[in-house]
BAVOGU-23581 format. One record per residue (C-alpha): residue number from 1; residue in one letter; chain; x, y negated, z. Coordinates in nm, 2 decimals, decimal comma, always signed. Layout:
BEGIN
+-----+------+-----+--------+--------+--------+
| seq | type | mol |     c1 |     c2 |     c3 |
+-----+------+-----+--------+--------+--------+
| NUM |    A |   A |      X |      Y |      Z |
...
+-----+------+-----+--------+--------+--------+
END
This chain:
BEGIN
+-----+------+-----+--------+--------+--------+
| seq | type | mol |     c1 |     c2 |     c3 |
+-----+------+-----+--------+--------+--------+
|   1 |    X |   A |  +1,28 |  +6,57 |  +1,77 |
|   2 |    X |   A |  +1,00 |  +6,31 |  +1,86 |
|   3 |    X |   A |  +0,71 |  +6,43 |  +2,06 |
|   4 |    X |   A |  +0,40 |  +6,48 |  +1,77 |
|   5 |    X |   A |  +0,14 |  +6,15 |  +1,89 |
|   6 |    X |   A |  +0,51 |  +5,94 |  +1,77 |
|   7 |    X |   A |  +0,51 |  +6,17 |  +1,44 |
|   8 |    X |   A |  +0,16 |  +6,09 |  +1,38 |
|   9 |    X |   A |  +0,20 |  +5,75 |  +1,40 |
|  10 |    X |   A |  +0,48 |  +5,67 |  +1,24 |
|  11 |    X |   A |  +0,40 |  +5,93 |  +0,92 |
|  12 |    X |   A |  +0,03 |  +5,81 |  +0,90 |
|  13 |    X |   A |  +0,26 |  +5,43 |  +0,83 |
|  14 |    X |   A |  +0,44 |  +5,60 |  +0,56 |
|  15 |    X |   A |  +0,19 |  +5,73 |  +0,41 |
|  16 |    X |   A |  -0,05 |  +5,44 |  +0,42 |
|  17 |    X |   A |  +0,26 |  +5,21 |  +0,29 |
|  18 |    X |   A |  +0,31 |  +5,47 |  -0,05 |
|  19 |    X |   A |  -0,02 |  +5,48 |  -0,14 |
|  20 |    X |   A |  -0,14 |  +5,12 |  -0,10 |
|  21 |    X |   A |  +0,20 |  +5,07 |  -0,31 |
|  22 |    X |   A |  -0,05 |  +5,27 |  -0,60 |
|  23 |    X |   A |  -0,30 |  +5,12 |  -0,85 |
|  24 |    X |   A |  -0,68 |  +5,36 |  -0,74 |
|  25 |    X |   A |  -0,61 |  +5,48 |  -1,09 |
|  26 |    X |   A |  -0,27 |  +5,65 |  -1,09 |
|  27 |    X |   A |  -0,38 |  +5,77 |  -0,69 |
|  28 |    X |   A |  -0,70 |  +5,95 |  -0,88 |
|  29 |    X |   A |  -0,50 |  +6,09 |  -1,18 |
|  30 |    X |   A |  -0,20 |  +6,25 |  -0,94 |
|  31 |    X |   A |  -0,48 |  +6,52 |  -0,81 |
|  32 |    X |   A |  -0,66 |  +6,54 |  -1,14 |
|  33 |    X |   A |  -0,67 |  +6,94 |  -1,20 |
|  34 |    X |   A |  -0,50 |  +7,19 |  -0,99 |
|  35 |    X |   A |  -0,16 |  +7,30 |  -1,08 |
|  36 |    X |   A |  -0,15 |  +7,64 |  -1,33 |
|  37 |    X |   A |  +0,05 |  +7,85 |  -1,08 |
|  38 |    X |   A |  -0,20 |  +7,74 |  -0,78 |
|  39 |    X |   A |  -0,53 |  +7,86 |  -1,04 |
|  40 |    X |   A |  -0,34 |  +8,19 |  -1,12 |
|  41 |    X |   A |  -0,37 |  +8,26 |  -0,73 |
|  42 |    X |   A |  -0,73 |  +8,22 |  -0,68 |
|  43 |    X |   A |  -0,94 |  +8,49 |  -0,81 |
|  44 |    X |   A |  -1,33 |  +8,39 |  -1,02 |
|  45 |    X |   A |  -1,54 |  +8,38 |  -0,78 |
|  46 |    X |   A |  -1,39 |  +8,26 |  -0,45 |
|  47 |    X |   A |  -1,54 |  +7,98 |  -0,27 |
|  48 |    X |   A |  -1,35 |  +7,67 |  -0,21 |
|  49 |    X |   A |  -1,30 |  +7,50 |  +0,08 |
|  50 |    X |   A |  -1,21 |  +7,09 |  +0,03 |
|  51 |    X |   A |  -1,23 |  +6,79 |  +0,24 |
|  52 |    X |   A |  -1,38 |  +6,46 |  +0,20 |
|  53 |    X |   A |  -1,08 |  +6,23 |  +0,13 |
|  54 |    X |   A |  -1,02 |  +5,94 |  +0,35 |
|  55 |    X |   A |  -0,87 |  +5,65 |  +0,22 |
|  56 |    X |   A |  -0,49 |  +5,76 |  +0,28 |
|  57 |    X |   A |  -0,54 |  +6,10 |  +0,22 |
|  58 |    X |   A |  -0,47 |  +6,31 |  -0,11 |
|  59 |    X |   A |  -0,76 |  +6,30 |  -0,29 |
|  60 |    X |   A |  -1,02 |  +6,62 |  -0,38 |
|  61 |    X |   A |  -1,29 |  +6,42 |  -0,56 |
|  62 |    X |   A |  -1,12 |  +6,58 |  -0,91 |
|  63 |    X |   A |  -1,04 |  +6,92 |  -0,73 |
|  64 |    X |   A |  -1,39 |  +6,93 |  -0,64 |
|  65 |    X |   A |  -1,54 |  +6,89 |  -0,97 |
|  66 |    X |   A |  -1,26 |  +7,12 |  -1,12 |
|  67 |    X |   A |  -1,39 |  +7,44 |  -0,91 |
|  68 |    X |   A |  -1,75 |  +7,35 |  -0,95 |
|  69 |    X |   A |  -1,72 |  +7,33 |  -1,33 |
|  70 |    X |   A |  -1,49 |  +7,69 |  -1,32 |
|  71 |    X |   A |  -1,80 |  +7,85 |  -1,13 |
|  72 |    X |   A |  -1,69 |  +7,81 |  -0,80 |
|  73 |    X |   A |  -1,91 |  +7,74 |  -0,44 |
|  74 |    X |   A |  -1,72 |  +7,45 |  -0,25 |
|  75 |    X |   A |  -1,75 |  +7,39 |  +0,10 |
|  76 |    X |   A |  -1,71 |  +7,09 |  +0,35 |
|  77 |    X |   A |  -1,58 |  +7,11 |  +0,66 |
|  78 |    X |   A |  -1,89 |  +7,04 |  +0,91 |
|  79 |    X |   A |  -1,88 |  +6,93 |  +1,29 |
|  80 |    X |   A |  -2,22 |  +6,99 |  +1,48 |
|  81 |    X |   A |  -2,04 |  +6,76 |  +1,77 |
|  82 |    X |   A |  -1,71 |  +6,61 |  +1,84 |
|  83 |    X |   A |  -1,65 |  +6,97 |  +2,08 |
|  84 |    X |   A |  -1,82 |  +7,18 |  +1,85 |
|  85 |    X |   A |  -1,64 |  +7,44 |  +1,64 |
|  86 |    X |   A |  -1,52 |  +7,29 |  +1,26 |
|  87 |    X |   A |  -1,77 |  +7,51 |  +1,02 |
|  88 |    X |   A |  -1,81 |  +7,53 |  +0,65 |
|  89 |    X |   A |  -2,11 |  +7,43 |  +0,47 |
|  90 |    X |   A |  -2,17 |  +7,42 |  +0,08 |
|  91 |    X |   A |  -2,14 |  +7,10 |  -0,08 |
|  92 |    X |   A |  -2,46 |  +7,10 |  -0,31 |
|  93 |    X |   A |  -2,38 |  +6,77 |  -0,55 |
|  94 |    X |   A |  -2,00 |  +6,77 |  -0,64 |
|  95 |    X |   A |  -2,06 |  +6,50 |  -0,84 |
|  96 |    X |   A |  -2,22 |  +6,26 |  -0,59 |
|  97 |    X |   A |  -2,28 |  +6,22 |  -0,23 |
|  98 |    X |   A |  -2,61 |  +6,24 |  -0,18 |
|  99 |    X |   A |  -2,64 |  +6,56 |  +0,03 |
| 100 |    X |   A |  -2,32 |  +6,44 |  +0,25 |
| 101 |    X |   A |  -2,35 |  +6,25 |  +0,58 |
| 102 |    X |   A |  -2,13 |  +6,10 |  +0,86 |
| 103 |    X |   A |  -2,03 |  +6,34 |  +1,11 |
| 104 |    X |   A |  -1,92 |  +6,29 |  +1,44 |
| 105 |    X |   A |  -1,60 |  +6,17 |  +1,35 |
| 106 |    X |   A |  -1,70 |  +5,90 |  +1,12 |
| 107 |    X |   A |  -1,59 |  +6,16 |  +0,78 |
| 108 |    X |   A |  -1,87 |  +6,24 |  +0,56 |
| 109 |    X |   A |  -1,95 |  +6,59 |  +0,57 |
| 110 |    X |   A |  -2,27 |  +6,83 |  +0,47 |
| 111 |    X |   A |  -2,60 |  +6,82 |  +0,63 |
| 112 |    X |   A |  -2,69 |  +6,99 |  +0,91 |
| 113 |    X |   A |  -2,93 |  +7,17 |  +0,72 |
| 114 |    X |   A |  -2,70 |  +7,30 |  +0,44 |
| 115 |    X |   A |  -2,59 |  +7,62 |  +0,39 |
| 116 |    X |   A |  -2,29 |  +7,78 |  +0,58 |
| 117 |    X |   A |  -2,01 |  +7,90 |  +0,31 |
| 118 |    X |   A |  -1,70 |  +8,05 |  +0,40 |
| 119 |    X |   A |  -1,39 |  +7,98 |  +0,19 |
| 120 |    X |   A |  -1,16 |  +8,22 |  +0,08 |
| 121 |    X |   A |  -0,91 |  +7,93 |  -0,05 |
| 122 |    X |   A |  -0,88 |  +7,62 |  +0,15 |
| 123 |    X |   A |  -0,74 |  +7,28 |  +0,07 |
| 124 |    X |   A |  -0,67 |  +7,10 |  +0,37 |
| 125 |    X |   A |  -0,52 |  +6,74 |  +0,46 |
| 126 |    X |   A |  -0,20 |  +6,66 |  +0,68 |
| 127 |    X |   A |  -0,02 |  +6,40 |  +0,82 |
| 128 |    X |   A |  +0,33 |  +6,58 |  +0,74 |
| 129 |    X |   A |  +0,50 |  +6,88 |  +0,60 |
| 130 |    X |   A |  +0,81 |  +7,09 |  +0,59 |
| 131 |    X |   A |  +0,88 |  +7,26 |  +0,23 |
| 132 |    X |   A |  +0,85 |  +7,58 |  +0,40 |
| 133 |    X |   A |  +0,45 |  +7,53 |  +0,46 |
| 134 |    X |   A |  +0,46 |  +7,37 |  +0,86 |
| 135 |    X |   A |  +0,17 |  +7,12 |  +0,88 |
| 136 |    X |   A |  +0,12 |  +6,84 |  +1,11 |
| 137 |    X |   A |  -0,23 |  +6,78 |  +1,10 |
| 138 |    X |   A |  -0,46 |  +6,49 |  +1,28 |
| 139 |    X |   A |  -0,43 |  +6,67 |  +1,65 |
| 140 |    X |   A |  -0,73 |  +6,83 |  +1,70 |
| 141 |    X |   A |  -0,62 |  +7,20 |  +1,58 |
| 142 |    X |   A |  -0,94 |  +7,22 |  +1,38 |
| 143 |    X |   A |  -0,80 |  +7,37 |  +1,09 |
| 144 |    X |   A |  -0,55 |  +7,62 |  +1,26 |
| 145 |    X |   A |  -0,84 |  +7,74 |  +1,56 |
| 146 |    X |   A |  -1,00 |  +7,83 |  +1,18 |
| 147 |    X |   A |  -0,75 |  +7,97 |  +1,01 |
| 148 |    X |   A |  -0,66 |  +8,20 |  +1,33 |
| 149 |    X |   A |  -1,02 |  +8,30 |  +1,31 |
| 150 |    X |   A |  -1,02 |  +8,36 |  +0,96 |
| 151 |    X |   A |  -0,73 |  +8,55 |  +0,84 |
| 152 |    X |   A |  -0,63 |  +8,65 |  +0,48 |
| 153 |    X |   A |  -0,74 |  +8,29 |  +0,36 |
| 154 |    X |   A |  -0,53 |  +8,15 |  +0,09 |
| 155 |    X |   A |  -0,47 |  +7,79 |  +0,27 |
| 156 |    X |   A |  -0,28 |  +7,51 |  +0,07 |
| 157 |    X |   A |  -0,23 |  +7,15 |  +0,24 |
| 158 |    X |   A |  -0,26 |  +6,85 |  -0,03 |
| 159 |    X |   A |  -0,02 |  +6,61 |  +0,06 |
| 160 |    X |   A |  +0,22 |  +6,29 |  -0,09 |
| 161 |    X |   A |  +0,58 |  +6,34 |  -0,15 |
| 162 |    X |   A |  +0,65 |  +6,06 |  +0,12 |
| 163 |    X |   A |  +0,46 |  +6,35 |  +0,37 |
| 164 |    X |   A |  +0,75 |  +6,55 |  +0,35 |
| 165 |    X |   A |  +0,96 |  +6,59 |  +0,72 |
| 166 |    X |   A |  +1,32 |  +6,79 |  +0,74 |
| 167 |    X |   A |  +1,12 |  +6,94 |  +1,03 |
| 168 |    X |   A |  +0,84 |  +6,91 |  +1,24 |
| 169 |    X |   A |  +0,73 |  +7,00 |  +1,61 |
| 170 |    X |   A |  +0,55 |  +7,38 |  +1,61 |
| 171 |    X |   A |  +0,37 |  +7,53 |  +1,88 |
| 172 |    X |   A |  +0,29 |  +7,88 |  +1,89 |
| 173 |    X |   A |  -0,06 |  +7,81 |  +1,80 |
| 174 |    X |   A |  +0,04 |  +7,67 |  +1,42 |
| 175 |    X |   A |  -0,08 |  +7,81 |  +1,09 |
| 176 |    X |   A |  +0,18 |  +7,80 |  +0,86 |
| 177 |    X |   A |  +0,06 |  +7,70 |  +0,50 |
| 178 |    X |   A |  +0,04 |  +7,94 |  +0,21 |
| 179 |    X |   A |  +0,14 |  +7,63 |  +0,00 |
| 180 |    X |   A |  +0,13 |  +7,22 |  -0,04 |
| 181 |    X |   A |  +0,08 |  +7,10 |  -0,34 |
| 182 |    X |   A |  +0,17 |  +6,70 |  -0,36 |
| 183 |    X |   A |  +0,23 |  +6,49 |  -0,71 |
| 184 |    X |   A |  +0,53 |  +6,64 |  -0,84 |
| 185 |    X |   A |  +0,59 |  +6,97 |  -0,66 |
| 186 |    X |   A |  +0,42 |  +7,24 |  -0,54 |
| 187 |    X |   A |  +0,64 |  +7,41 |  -0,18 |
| 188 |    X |   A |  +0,65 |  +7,68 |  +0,03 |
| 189 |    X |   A |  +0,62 |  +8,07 |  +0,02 |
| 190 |    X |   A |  +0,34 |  +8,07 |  -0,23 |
+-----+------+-----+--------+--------+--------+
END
């Protein structure tokens, strides 16, 4: 198996290649609500943690307004720092970006100032995916350091069918996914 900086490169390719291969519209409509067996899982009440999209990445703008219009808190990951701890804070104007601004790695995120929020559910991004819930994420174990901090999370990855890997390199530090939900499928244990 190749060593994970090879992975990453050559999935981030195959991902950028299917979706510029997609008109913004159809991209948009492919995440428009989430699936009815994924809602059935996540009790009234529980606050949602998202991500701000990058321009490869599944997209949570329609997610986001979903939750917010079912009467759910959503949070943003936040980053005092490029070495500070990943954080949640609540994402105040789902329909807009006005209370977002660029972090420390160039993603826009929450305010300093905003609230922290803890999700109970969190949709994260990946680079790749098994069907049995394995994530290869960007390489900065953000999201797993959380997850191993936060147990008892619901955590589903949002991904592109062309994400999908036979395998994928683990260490003993990985969070397996609850579930990803891409386009046509929803995998793993969930």
């Amino acid at each position: 198996m190749q060593d994970k900086a090879a992975l990453r490169k050559e999935l981030r390719a195959r991902r950028r290649k299917h979706v510029e291969a997609q008109p913004d519209v159809i991209r948009e409509l492919l995440f428009h609500r989430p699936p009815a067996p994924l809602l059935e899982k996540i009790a009234s009440g529980s606050v949602i943690g998202l991500y701000h999209a990058g321009p490869w990445e599944a997209p949570t703008a329609s997610y986001l307004k979903h939750f917010v219009e079912a009467g759910h808190n959503v949070a943003l990951p936040h980053f005092a720092s490029r070495d500070a701890e990943m954080t949640f804070k609540l994402h105040s104007d789902p329909y807009g970006e006005s209370d977002l601004e660029v972090g420390p790695f160039g993603m826009l995120q929450p305010a300093s100032h905003a609230i922290d929020i803890t999700p109970d559910v969190l949709f994260l991004p990946l680079i790749g995916f098994t069907a049995t819930g394995e994530r290869l994420g960007q390489g900065g174990g953000h999201y797993d350091r959380w997850l191993s901090k936060h147990p008892g999370r619901i955590a589903i990855g949002l991904a592109w069918d062309a994400q999908l890997c036979n395998e994928l390199p683990g260490e003993p530090h990985d969070v397996a996914l609850d579930a990803v939900v891409t386009p046509t499928r929803i995998y793993g244990p969930f």
